[in-house]
N, C-alpha and C positions, 0 to 999 in steps of 0.2 A: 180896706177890708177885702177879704179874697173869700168867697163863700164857701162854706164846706155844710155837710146834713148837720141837721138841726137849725140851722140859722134859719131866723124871720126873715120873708124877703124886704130892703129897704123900701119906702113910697117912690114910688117913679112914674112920669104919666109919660104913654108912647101914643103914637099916634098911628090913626088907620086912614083911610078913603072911604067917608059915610055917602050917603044917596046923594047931601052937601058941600060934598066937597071932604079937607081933613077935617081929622075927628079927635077927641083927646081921649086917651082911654087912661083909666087910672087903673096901674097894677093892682094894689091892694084889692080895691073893691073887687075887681075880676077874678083874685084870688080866692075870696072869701066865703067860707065855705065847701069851698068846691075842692076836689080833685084836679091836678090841672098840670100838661107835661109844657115844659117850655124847651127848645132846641134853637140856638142858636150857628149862626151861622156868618164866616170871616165877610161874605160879600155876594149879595145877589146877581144871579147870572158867571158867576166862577165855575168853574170847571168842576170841582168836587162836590159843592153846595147842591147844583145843578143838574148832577148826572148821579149821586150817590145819596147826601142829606136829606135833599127833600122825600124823592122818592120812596126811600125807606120807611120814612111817617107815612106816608099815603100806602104803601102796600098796609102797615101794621094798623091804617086808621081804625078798624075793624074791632081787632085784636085788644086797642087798648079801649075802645068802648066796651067789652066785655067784661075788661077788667076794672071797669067804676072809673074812667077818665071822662072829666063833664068836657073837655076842648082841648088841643093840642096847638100852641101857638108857636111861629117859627117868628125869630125874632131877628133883626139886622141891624148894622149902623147901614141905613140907609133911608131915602126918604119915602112917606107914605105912597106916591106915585108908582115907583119905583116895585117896593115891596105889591102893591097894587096886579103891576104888572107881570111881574116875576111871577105871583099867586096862580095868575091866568093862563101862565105860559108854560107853566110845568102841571098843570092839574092839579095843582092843592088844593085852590079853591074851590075848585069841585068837590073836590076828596072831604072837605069840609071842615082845612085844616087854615087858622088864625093868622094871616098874613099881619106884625106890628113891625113897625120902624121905629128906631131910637136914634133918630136924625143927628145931635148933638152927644151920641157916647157916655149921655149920663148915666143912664142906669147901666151900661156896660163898665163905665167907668167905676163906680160904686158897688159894682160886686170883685171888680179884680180881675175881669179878664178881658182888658182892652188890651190890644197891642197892635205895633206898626211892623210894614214890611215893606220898606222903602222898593224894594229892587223890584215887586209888583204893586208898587203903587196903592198899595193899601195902608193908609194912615186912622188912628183912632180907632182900628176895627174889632171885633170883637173874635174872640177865640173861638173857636168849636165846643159846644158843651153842649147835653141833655138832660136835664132835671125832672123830677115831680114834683108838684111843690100842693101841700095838703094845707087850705087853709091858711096860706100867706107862708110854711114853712116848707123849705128845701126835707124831705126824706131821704131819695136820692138823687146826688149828683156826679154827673158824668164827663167825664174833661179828656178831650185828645192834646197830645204832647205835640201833634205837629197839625199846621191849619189844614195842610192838605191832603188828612188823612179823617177816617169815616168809619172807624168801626168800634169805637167802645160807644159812640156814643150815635150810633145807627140805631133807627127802631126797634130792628130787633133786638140789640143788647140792652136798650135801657127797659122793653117789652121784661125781658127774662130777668129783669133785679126789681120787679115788682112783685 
């Protein structure tokens, strides 16, 4: 399945760093009801993800509060430690944006945009994209053609197709 707007998002549980230790978070439920942007991202602490993807949310966190977004979640194949860290280390977390990890590429898998890049060492990983998803449904979505690139689906563009 490769997702496009309108599609229901699949059930998929990702996991966080709660007070306990990891945490399971179930998609659905976090979806539902709500408003709610997801952006993913090919690999935590990369060069693009890093200096252009994150960032961009955290400038627009604001912006998309304005516009009825209840949480903006950045998502990785990586594991919850990691994402943990990463959150810390660029000011997401602060910013007040949803550090999840999708350790094993299922729900990356199962929406259609896993992919490998052997030659930087990136296997299983997830393609660049930014969504809205209202209520467990994709409205829109946003897909760069190349991982190392950051601008269709930067805050501010997925900001301005809301």
């Amino acid at each position: 399945m490769t997702l496009s707007n309108g599609d229901k998002l699949p059930a998929a549980t990702l996991l966080r760093i709660g007070e306990k230790g990891p945490e399971s978070v179930d998609l659905n439920s976090l979806t539902a009801g709500r408003k709610v942007v997801i952006f993913a991202v090919p690999g935590a602490y990369t060069p693009t993800c890093s200096s252009a993807h994150v960032p961009s949310f955290v400038r627009t966190k604001g912006q998309f509060d304005a516009k009825g977004v209840d949480e903006i979640i950045c998502l990785s194949v990586n594991d919850p430690f990691v994402m943990k860290a990463w959150g810390e280390a660029t000011g997401a977390t602060e910013a007040g944006l949803t550090m999840l990890a999708d350790p094993q590429s299922v729900f990356t898998k199962a929406i259609g945009m896993d992919f490998d890049a052997p030659p930087a060492g990136l296997m299983g990983r997830s393609k660049r994209y930014a969504m809205v998803v209202e209520d467990g449904t994709v409205t829109v979505l946003h897909a760069e053609s190349s991982p190392g690139t950051c601008e269709v689906t930067a805050g501010e563009s997925l900001l301005a197709a809301i």
